[in-house]
C-alpha positions as CSV (number, residue, x, y, z in Angstrom):
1,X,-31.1,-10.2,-74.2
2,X,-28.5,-12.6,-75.8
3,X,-25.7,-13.7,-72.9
4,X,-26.5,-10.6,-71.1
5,X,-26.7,-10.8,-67.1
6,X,-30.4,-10.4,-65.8
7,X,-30.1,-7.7,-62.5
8,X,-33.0,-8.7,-60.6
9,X,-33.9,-6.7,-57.5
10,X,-34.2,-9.2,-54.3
11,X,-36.5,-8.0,-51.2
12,X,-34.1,-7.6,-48.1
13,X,-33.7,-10.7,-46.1
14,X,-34.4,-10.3,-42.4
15,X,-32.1,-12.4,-40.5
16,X,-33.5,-15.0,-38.0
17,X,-33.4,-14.2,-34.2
18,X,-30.8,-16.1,-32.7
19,X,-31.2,-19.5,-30.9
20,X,-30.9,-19.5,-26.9
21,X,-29.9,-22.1,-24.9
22,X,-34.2,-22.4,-23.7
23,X,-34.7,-22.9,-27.5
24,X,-32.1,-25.7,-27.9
25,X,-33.9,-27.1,-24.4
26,X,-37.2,-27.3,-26.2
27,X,-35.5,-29.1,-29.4
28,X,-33.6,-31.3,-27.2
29,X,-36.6,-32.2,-25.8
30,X,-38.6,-32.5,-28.5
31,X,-36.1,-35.1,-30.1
32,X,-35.9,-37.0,-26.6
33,X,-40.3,-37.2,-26.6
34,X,-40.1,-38.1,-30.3
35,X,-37.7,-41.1,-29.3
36,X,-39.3,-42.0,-26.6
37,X,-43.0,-42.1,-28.5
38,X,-41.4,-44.5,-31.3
39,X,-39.5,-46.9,-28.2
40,X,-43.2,-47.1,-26.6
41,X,-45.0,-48.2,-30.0
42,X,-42.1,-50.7,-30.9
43,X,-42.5,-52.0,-27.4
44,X,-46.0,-51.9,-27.3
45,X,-47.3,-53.3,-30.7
46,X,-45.3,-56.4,-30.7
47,X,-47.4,-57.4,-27.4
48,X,-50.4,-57.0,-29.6
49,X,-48.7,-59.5,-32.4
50,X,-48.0,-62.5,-29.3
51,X,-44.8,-61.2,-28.3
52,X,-43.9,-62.2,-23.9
53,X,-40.8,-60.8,-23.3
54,X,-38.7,-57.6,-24.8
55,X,-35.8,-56.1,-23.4
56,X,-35.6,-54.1,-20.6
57,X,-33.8,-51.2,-22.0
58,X,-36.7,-50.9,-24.6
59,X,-38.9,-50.2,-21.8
60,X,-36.3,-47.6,-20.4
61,X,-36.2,-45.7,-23.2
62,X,-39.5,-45.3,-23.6
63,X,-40.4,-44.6,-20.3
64,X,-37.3,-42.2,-20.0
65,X,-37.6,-40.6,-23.1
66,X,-41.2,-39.8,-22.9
67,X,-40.9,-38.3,-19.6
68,X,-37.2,-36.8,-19.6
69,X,-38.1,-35.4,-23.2
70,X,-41.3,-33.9,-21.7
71,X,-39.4,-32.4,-18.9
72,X,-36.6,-30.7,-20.7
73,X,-39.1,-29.0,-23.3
74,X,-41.2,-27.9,-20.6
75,X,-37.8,-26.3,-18.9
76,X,-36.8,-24.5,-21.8
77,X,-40.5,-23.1,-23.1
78,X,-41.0,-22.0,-18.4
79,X,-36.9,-20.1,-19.6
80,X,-37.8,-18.4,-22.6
81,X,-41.5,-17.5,-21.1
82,X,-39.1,-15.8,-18.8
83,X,-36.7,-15.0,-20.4
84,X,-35.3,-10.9,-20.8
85,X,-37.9,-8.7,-23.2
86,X,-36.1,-6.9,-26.1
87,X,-36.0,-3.5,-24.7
88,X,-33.8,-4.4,-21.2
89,X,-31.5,-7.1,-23.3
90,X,-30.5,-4.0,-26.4
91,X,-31.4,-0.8,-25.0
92,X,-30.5,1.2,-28.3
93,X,-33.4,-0.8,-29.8
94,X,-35.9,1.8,-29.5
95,X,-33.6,4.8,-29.4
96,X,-34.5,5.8,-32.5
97,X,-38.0,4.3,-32.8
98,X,-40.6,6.7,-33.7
99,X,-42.9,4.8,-32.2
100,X,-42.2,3.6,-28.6
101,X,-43.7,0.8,-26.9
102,X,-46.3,2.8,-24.5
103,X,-45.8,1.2,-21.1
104,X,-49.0,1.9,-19.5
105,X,-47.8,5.5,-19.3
106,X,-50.5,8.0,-18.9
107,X,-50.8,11.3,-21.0
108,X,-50.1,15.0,-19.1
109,X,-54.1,15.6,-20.3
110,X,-55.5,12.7,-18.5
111,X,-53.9,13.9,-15.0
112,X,-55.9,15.3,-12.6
113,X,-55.9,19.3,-12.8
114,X,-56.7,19.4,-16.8
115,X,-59.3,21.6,-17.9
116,X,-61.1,17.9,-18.3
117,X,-60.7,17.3,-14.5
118,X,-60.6,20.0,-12.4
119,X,-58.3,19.9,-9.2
120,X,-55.6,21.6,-7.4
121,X,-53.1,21.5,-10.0
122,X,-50.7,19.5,-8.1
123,X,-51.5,16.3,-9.6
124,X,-52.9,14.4,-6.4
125,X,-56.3,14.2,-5.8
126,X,-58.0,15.9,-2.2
127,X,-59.0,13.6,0.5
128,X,-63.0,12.9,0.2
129,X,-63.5,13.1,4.0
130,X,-62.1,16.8,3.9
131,X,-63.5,18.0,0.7
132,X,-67.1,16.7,2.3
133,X,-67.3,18.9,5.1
């Protein structure tokens, strides 16, 4: 194949789910622990070399980014734990799935009146006080 153009075939490429504001939460707060673990080893470790006094905003940001860091990730994994399921935030998503998520639903064969389970028919089962007497 002299100067001739190679057609490969490339596999489809499924697109990401989009970010939401509780995953930018967790990143922010990720980056915000992350800073806040390397202002507590630069102001702990210099202790350990003789080192008496460092500044105070040192301290502050490692205090504040370890726990405000901590706090916004935990914010925004408690907001996407909670966040809407698929089916109620695009209801055409399973329109045309042939396979529908199965909610618990129960099948017309397991209901009471079946050939399996005799009853009245009516689908509710009789009172076991009347039925005994």
């Amino acid at each position: 194949m002299a100067g001739g153009a190679v057609s490969e075939v490339m596999a489809p490429v499924a697109t990401p789910p989009p970010v939401t504001w509780a995953d930018r939460l967790v990143r922010i707060g990720a980056v915000l622990f992350g800073t806040g673990l390397v202002a507590t080893a630069a102001a702990v470790i210099p202790f350990f070399l003789g080192a008496e006094n460092l500044p105070t905003w040192l301290n502050a940001v490692a205090g504040g980014g370890l726990t405000i860091g901590f706090a916004v990730a935990l914010v925004g994994v408690l907001a996407a734990a909670r966040s809407r399921i698929p089916e109620e935030s695009d209801p055409d998503l399973y329109v045309n799935n042939p396979h529908p998520p199965d909610h618990g639903a129960r099948r017309e064969a397991d209901r009471p009146g079946d050939a399996d389970h005799p009853g009245d028919g009516t689908g509710s089962r009789a009172d076991p006080v009347t039925r005994s007497r």
